[in-house]
PAMILUM-555707 format. One line per field, with one value per atom (N, C-alpha, C): atom name; residue number from 0; x, z, y. Coordinates in nm, 3 decimals, padded with zeros to 5 digits, always signed. Each point is the difference from the previous one (the first is absolute). Layout:
N
site <- (CA_...)
pos <- (NUM_...)
px <- (X_...)
pz <- (Z_...)
py <- (Y_...)
//
This chain:
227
site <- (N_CA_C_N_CA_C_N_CA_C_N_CA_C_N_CA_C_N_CA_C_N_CA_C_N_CA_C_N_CA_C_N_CA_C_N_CA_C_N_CA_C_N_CA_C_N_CA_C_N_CA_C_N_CA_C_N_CA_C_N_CA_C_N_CA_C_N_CA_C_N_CA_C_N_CA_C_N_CA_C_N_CA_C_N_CA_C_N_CA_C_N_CA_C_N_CA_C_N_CA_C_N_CA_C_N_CA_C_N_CA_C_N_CA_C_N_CA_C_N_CA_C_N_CA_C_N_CA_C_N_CA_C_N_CA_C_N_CA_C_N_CA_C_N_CA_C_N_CA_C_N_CA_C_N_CA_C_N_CA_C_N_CA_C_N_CA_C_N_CA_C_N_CA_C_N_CA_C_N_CA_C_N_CA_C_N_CA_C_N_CA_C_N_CA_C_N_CA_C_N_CA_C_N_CA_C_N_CA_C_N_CA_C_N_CA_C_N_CA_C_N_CA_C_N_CA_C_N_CA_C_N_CA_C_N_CA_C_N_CA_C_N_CA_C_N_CA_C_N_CA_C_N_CA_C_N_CA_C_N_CA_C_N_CA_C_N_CA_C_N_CA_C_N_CA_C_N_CA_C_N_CA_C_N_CA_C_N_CA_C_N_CA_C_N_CA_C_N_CA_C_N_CA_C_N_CA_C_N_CA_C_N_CA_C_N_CA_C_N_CA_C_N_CA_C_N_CA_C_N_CA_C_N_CA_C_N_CA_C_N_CA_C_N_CA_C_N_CA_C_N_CA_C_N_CA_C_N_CA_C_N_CA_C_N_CA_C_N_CA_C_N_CA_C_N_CA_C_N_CA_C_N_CA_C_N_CA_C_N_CA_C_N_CA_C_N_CA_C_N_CA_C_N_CA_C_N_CA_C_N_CA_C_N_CA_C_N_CA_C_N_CA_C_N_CA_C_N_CA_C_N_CA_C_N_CA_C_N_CA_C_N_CA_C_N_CA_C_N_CA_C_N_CA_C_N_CA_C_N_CA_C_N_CA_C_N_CA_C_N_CA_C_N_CA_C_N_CA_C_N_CA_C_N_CA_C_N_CA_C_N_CA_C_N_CA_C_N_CA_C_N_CA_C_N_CA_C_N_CA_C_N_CA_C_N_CA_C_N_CA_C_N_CA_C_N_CA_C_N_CA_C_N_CA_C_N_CA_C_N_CA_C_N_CA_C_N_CA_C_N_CA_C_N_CA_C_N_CA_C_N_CA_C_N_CA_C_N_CA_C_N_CA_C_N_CA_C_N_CA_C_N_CA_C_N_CA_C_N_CA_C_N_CA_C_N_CA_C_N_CA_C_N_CA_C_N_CA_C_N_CA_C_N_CA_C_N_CA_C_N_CA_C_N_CA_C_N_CA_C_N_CA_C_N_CA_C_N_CA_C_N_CA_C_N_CA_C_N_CA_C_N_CA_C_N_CA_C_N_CA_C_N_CA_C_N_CA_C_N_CA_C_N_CA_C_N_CA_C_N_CA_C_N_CA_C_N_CA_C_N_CA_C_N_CA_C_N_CA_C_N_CA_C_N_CA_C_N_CA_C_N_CA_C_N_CA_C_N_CA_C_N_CA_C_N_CA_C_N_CA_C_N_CA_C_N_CA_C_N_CA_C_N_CA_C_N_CA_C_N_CA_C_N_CA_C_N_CA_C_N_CA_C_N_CA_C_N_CA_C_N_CA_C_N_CA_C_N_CA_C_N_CA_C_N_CA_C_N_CA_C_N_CA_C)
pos <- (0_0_0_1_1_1_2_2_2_3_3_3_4_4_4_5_5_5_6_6_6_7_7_7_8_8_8_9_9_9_10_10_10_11_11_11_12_12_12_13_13_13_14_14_14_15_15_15_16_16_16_17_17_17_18_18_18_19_19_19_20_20_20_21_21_21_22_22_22_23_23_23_24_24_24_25_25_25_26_26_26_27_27_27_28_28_28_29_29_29_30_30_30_31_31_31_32_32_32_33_33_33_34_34_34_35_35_35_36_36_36_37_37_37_38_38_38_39_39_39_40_40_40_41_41_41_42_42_42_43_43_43_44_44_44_45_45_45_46_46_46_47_47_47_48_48_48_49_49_49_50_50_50_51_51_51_52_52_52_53_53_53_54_54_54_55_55_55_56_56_56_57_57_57_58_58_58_59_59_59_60_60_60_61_61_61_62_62_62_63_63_63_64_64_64_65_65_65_66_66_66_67_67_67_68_68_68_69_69_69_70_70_70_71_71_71_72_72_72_73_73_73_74_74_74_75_75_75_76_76_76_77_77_77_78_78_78_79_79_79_80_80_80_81_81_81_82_82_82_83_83_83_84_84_84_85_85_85_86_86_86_87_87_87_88_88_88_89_89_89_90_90_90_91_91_91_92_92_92_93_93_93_94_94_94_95_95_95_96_96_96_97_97_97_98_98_98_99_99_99_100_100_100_101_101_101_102_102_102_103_103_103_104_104_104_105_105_105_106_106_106_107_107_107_108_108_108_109_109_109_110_110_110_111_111_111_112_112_112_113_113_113_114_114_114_115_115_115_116_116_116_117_117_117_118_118_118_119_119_119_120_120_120_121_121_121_122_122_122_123_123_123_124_124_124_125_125_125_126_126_126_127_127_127_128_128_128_129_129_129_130_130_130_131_131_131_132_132_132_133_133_133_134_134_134_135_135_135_136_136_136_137_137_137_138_138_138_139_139_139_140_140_140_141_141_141_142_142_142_143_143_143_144_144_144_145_145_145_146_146_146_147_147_147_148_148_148_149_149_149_150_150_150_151_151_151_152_152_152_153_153_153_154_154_154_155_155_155_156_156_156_157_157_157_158_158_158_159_159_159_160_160_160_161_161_161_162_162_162_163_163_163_164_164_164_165_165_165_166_166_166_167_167_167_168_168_168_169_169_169_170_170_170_171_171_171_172_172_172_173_173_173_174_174_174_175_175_175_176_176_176_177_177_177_178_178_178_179_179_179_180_180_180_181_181_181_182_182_182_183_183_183_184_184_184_185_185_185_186_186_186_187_187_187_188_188_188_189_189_189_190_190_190_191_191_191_192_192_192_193_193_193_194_194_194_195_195_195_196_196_196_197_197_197_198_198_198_199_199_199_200_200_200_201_201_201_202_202_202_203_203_203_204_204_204_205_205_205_206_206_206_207_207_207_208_208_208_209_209_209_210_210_210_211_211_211_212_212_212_213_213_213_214_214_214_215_215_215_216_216_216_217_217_217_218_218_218_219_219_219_220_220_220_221_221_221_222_222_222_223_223_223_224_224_224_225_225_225_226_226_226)
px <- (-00.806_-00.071_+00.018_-00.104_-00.011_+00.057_+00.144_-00.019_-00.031_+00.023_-00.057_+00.137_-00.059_+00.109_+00.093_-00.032_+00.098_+00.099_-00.075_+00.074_+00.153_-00.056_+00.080_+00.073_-00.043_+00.098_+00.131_-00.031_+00.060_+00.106_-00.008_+00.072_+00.081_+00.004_+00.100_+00.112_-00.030_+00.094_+00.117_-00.041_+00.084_+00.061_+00.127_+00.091_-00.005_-00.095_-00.045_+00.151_+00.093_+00.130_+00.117_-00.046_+00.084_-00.075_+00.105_-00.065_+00.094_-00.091_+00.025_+00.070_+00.090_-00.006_-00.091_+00.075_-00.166_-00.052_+00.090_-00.021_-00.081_+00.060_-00.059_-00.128_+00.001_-00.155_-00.091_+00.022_-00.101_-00.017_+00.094_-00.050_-00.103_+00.043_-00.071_-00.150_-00.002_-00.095_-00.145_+00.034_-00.064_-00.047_+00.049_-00.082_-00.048_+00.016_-00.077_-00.149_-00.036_-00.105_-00.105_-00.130_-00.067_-00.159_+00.010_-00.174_+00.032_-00.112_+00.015_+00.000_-00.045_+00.028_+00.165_+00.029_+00.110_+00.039_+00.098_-00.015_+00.059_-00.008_+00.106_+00.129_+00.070_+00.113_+00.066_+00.003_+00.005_+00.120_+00.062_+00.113_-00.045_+00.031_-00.046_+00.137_+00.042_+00.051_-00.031_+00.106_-00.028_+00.142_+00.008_+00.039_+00.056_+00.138_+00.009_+00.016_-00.119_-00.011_-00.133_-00.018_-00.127_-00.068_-00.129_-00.075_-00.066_-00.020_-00.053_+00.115_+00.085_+00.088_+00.036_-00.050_-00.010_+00.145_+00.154_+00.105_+00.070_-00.165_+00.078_-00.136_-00.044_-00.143_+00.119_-00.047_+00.112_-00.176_+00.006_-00.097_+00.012_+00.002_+00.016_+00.004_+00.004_-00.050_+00.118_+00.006_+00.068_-00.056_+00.035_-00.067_+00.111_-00.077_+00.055_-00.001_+00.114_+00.051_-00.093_-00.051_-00.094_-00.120_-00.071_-00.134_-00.019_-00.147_-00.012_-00.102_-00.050_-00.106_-00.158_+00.000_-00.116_-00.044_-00.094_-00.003_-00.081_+00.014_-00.010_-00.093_-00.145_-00.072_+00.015_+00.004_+00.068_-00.032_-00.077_-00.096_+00.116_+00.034_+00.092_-00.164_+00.072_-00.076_+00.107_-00.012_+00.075_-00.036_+00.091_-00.119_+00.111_+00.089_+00.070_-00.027_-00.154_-00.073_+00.032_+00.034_+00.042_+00.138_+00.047_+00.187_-00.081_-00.070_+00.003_-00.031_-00.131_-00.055_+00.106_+00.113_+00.044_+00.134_-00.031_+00.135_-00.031_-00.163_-00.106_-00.049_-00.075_-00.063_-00.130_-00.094_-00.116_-00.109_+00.014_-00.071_+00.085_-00.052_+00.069_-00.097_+00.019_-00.061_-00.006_-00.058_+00.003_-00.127_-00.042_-00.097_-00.120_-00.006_-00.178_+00.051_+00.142_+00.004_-00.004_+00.025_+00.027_-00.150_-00.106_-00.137_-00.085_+00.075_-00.058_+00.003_+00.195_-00.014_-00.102_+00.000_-00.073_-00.156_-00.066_-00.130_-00.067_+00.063_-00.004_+00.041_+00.102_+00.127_+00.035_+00.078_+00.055_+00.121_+00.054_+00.144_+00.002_+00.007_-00.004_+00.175_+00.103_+00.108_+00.097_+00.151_+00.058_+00.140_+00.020_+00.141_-00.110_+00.023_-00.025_+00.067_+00.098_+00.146_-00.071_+00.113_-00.073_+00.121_-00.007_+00.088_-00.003_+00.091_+00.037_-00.141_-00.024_-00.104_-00.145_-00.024_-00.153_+00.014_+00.066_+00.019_-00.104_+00.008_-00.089_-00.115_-00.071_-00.130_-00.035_+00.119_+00.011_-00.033_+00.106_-00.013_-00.165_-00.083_-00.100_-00.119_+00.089_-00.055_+00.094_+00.055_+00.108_-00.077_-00.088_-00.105_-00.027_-00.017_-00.083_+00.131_+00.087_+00.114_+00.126_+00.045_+00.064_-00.001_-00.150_+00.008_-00.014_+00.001_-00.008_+00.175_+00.083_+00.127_+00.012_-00.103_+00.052_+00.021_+00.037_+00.028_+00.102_+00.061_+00.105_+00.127_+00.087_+00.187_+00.114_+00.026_+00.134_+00.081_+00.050_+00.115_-00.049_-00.106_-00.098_+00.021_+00.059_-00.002_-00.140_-00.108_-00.090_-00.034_+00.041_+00.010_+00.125_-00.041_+00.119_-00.062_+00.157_-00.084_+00.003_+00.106_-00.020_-00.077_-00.135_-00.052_-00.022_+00.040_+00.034_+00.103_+00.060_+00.124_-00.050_-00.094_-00.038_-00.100_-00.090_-00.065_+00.070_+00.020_+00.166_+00.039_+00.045_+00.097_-00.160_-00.101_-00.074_-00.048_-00.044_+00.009_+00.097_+00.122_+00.105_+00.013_-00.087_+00.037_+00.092_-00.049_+00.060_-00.099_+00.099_-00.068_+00.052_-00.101_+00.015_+00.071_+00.090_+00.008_+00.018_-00.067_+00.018_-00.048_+00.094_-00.049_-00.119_-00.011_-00.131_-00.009_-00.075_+00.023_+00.080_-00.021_+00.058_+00.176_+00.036_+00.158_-00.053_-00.086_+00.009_-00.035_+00.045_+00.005_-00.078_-00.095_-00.048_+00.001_+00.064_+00.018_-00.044_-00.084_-00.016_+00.120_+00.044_+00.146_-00.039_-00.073_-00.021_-00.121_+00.008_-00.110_+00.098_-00.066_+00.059_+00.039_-00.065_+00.013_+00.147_+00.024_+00.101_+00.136_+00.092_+00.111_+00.086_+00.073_+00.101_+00.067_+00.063_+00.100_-00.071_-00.132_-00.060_-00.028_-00.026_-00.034_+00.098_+00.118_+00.147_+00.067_-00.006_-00.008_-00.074_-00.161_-00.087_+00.047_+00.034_+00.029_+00.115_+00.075_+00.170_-00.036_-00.107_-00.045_-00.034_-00.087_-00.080_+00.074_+00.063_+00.119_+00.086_+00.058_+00.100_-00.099_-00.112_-00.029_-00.068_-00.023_-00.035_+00.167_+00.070_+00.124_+00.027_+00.001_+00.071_-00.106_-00.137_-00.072_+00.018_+00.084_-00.004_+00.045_-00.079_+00.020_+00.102_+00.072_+00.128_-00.050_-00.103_-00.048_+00.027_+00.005_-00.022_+00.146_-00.036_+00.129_-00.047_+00.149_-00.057_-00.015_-00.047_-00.049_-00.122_+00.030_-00.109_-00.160_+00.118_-00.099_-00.003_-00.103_+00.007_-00.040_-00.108_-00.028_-00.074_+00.048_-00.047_-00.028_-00.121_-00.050_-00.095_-00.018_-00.033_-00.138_-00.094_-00.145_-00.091_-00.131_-00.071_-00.137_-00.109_-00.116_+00.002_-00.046_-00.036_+00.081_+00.151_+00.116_+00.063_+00.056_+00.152_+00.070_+00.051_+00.138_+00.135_+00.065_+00.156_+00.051_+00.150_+00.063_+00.127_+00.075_+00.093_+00.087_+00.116_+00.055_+00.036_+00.083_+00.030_+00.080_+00.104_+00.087_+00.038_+00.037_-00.017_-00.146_-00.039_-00.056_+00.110)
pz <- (+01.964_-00.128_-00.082_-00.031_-00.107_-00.130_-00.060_-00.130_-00.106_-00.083_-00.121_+00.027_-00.125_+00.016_-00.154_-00.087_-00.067_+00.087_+00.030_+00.135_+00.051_+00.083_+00.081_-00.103_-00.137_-00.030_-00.106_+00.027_-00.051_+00.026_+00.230_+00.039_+00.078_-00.061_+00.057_-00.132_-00.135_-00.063_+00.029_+00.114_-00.020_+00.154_+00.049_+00.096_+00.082_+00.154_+00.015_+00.036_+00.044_+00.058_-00.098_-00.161_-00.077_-00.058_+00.001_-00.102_-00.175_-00.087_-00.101_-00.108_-00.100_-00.060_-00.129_-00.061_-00.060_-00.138_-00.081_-00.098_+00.052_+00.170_+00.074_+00.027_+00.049_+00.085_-00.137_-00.106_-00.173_+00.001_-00.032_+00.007_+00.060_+00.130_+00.121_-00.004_+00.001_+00.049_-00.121_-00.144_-00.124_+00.029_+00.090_+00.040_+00.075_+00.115_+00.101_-00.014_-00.144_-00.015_+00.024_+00.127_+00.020_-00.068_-00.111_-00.034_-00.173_-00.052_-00.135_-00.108_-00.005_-00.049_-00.025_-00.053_-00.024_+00.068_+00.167_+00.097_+00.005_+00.046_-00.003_+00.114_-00.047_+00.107_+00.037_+00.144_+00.088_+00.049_+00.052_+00.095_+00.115_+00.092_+00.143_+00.060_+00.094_+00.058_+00.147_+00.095_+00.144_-00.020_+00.041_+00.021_+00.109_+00.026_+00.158_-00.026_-00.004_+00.036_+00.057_+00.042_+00.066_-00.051_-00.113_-00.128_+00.091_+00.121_+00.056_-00.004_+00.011_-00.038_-00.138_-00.025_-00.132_-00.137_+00.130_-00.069_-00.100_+00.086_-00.061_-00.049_-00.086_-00.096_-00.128_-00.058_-00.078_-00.128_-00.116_-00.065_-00.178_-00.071_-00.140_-00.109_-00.121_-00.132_-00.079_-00.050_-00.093_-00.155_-00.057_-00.163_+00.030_+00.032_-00.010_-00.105_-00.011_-00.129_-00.110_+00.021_-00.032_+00.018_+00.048_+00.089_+00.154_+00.007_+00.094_-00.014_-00.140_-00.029_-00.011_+00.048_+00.034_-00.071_-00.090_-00.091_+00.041_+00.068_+00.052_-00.072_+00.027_-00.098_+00.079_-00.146_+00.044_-00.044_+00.065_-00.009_+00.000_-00.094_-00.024_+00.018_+00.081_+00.054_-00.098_-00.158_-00.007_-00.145_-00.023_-00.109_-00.167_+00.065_-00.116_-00.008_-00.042_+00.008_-00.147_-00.087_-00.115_+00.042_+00.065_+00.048_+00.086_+00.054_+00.111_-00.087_-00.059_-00.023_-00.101_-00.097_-00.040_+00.052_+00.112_+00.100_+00.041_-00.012_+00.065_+00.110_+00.013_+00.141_-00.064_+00.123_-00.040_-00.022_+00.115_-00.057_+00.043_-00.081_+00.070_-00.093_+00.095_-00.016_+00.143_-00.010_+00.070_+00.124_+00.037_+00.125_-00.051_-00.090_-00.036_+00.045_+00.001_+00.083_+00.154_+00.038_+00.139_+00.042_-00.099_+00.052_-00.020_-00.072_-00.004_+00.123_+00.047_+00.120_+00.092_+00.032_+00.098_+00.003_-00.122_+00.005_-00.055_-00.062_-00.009_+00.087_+00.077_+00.086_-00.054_-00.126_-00.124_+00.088_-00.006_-00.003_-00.046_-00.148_-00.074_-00.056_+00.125_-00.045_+00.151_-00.031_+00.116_+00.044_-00.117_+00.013_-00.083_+00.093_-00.056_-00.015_-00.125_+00.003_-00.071_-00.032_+00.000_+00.004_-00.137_+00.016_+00.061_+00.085_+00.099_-00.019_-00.086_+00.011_+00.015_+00.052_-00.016_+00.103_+00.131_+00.127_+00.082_-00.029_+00.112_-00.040_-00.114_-00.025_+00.047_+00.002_+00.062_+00.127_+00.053_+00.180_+00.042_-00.060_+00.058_-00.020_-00.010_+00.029_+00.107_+00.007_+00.135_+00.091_+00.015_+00.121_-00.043_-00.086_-00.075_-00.098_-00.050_-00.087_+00.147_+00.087_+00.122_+00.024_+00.079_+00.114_-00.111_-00.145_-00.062_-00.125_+00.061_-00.027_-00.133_-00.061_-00.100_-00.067_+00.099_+00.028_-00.097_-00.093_-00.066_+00.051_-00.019_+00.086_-00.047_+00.009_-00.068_+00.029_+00.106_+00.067_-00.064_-00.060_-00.026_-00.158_-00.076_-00.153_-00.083_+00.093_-00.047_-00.044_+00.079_-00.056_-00.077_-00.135_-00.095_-00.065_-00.074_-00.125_-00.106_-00.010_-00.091_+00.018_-00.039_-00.002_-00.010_-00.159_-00.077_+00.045_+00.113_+00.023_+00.170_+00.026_+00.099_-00.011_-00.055_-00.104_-00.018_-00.072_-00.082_+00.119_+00.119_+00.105_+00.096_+00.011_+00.062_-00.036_-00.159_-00.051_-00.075_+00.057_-00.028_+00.130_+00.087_+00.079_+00.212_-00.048_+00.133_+00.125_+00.096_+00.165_+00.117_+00.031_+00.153_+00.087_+00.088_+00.115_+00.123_+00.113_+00.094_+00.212_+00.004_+00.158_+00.057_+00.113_+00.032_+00.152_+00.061_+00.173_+00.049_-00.023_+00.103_-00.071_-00.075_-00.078_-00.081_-00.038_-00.104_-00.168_-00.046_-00.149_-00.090_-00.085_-00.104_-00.129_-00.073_-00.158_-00.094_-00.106_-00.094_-00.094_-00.059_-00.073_-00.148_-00.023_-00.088_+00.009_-00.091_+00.038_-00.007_+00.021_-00.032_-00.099_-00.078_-00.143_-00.064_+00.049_-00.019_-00.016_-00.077_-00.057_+00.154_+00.023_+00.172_-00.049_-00.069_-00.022_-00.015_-00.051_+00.016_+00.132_+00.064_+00.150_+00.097_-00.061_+00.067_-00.027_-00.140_-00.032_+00.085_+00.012_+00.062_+00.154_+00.032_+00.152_+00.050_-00.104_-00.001_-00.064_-00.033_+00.035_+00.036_+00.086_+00.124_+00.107_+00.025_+00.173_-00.030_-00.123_-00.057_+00.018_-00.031_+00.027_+00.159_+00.056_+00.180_+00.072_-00.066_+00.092_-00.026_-00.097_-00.062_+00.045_+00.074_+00.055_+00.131_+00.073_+00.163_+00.037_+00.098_+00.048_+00.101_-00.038_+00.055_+00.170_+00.043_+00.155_+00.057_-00.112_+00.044_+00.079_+00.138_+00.050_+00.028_-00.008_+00.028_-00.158_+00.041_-00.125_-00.065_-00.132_-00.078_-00.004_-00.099_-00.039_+00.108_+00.076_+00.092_-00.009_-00.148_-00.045_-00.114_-00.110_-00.162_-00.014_-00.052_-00.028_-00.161_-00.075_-00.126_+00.018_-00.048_+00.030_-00.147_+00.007_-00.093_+00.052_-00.058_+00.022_+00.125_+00.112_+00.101_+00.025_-00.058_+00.020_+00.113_+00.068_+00.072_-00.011_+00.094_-00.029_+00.033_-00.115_-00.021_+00.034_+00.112_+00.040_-00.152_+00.000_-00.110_+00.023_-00.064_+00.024_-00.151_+00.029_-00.130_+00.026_-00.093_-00.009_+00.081_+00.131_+00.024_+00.109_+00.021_+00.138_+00.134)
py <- (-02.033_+00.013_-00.127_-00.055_-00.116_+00.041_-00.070_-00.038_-00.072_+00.015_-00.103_-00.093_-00.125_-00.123_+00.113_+00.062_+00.052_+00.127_+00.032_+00.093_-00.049_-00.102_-00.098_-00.040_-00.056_-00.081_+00.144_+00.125_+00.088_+00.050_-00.002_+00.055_-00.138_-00.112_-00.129_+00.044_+00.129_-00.016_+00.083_+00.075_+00.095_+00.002_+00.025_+00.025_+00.098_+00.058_+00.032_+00.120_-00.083_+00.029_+00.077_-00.014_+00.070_+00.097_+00.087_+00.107_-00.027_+00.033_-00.049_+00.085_-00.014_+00.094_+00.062_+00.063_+00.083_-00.124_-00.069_-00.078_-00.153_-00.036_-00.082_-00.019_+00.136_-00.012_+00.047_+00.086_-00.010_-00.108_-00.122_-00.111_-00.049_-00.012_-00.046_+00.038_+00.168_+00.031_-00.049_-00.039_-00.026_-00.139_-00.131_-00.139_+00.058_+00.072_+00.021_+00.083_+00.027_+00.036_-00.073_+00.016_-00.097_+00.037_+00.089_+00.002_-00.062_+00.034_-00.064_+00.062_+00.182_+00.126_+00.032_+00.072_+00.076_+00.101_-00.078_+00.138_+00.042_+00.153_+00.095_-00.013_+00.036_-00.003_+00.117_+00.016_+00.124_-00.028_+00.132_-00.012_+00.095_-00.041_+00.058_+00.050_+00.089_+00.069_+00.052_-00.002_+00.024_+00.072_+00.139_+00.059_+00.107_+00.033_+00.056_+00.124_+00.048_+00.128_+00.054_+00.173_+00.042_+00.035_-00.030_+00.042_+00.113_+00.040_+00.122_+00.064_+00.042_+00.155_-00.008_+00.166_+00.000_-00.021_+00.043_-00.051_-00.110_-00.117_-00.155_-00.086_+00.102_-00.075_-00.052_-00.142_-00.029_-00.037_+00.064_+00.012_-00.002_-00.043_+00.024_-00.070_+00.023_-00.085_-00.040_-00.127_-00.056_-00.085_+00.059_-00.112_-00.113_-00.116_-00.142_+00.032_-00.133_-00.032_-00.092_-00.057_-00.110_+00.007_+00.131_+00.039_-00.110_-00.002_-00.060_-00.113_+00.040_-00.096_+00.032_+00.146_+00.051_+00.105_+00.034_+00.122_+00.067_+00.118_+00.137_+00.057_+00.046_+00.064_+00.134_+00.131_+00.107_+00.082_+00.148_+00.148_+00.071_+00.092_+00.115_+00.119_+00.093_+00.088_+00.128_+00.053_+00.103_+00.056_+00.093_+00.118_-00.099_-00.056_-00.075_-00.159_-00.042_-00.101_-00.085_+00.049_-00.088_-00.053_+00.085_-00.090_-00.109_+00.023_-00.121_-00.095_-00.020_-00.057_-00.115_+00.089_-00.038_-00.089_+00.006_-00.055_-00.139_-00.020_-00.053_-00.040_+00.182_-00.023_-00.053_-00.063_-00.035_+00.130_+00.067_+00.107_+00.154_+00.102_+00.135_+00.083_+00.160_+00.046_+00.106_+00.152_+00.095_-00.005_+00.101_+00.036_-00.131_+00.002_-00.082_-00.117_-00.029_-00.182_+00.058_+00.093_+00.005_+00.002_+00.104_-00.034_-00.136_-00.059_-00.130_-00.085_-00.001_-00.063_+00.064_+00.144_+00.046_-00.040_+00.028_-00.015_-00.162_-00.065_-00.161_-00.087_+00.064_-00.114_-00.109_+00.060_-00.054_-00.037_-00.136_-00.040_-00.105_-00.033_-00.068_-00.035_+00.083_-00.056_+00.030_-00.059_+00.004_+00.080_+00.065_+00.051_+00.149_+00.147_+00.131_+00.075_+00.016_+00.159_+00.062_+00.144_+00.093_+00.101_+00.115_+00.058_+00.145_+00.057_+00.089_+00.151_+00.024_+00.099_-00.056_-00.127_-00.058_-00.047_+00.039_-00.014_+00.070_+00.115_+00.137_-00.086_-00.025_-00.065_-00.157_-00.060_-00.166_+00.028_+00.117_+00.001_+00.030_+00.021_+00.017_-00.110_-00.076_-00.159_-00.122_+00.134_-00.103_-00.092_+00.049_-00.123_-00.096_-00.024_-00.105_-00.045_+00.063_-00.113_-00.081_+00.116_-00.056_-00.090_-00.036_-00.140_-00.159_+00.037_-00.096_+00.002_+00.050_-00.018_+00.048_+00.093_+00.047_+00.171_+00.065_+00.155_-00.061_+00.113_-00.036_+00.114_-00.077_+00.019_+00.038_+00.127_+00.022_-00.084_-00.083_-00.089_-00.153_-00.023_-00.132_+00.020_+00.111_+00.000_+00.047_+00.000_+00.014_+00.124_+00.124_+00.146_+00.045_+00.019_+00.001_+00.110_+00.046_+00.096_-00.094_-00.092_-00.108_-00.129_+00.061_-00.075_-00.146_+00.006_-00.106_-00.115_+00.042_-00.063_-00.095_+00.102_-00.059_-00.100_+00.033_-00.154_-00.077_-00.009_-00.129_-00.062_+00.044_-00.015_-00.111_+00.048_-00.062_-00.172_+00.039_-00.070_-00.140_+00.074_-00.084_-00.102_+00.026_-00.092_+00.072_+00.107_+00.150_-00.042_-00.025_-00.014_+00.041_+00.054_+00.078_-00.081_+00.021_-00.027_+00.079_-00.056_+00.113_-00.094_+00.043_-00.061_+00.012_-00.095_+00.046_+00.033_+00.006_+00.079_-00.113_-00.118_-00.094_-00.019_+00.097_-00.009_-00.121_-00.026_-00.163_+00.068_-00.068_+00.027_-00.154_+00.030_-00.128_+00.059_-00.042_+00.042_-00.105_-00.027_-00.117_+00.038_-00.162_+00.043_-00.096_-00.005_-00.167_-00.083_-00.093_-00.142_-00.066_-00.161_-00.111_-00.033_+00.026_-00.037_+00.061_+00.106_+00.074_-00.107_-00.007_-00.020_+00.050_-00.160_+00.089_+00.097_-00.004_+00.097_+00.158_+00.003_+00.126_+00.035_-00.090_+00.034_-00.003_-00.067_+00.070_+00.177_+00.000_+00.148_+00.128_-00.074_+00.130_-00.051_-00.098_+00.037_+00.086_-00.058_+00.095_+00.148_+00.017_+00.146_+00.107_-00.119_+00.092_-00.012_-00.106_+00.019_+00.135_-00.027_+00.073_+00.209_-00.021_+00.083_+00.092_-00.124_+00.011_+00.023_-00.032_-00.017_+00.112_+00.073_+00.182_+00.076_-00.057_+00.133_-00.033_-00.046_-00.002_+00.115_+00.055_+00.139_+00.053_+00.104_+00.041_+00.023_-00.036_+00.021_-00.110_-00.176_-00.117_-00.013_-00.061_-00.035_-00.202_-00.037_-00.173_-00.043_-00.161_-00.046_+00.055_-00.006_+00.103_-00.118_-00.107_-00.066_-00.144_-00.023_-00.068_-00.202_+00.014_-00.059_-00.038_-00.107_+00.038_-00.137_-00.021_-00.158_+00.028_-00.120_+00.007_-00.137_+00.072_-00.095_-00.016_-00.027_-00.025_+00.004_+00.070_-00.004_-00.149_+00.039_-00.128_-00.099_+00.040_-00.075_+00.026_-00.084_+00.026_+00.086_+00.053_+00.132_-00.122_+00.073_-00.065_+00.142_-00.028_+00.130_-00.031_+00.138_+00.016_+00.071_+00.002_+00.115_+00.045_+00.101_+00.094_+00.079_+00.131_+00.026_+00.145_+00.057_+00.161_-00.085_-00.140_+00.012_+00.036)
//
């Protein structure tokens, strides 16, 4: 595969042979940005375990500390629509949003909670919210009775993580622009939080491999604390 000359000249910065530590490679990985936007910065994960038995799915949400950079537009599906609203969701509201999606194919946003009795009525749009990742999740924060709290929490900057068939994990943690030390914080968050969900089935190394990148950047490997 052809790269660019910023490409090339991105990954002569970095040591292909060390892994870095976490304040190192923030650094690192912030020159090695090769577009001219404000890119986000991901942490990737390879992981040893069997994402087909159902014992050792490793899956779940954390409010970074600092967000991620990305503001979440957000449908509260519930009969307590002034809390949301006041929490600030973008929109909320009962069955008439659910017929909206149905009969408009309204998705005019990307994160849908929803509190515990506006479920039986959500589920019958399971086909159509499912294959587009936004069924909402008791284990995901998104089915709350507190509403309000779950707003706030989205909006504050709250992200999924969850393996994928091949055991690999991609999480956005930040931009560039981001202050290192904020993007040392949210990383020492999310390991901190992947390392406390490894599953009591995992035998061997959990985490097999952890690198820190940038929109079309290089992966820098790292380590961190409980790898």
């Amino acid at each position: 595969m052809k790269r660019s000359k910023k490409y090339r000249a991105a990954i002569e910065l970095i040591d292909s042979s060390k892994i870095y530590s976490v304040e190192e490679a923030v650094a690192l990985v912030k020159k090695t940005s090769t577009v001219k936007f404000d890119a986000t910065v991901d942490l990737s994960f390879r992981l040893g375990i069997d994402p087909k038995k159902a014992d050792q799915q490793v899956r779940g949400t954390i409010v970074l500390p600092h967000g991620n950079g990305k503001t979440k537009t957000v449908l509260a599906i519930t009969d307590k629509t002034e809390e949301a609203l006041a929490a600030g969701a973008d929109y909320a509201g009962g069955k008439e949003m659910l017929e909206k999606i149905q009969k408009e194919n309204w998705f005019a946003f990307d994160v849908l909670v929803a509190t515990p009795n506006m479920m039986g009525e959500i589920g019958k749009l399971g086909r159509v919210l499912g294959p587009k990742g936004l069924m909402p999740n008791p284990k995901t924060g998104t089915v709350s009775p507190d509403i309000a709290k779950a707003v706030k929490d989205i909006k504050a900057g709250k992200v999924e993580y969850r393996v994928d068939k091949e055991a690999n994990m991609h999480v956005s943690i930040g931009r560039v622009s981001f202050e290192d030390a904020k993007l040392v914080d949210n990383v020492n968050a999310l390991t901190e939080a992947i390392v406390k969900a490894k599953p009591a089935a995992c035998k061997g190394t959990y985490i097999k491999n952890a690198v820190i990148h940038t929109t079309m950047g290089p992966s820098i490997k790292f380590t961190f604390v409980g790898r």
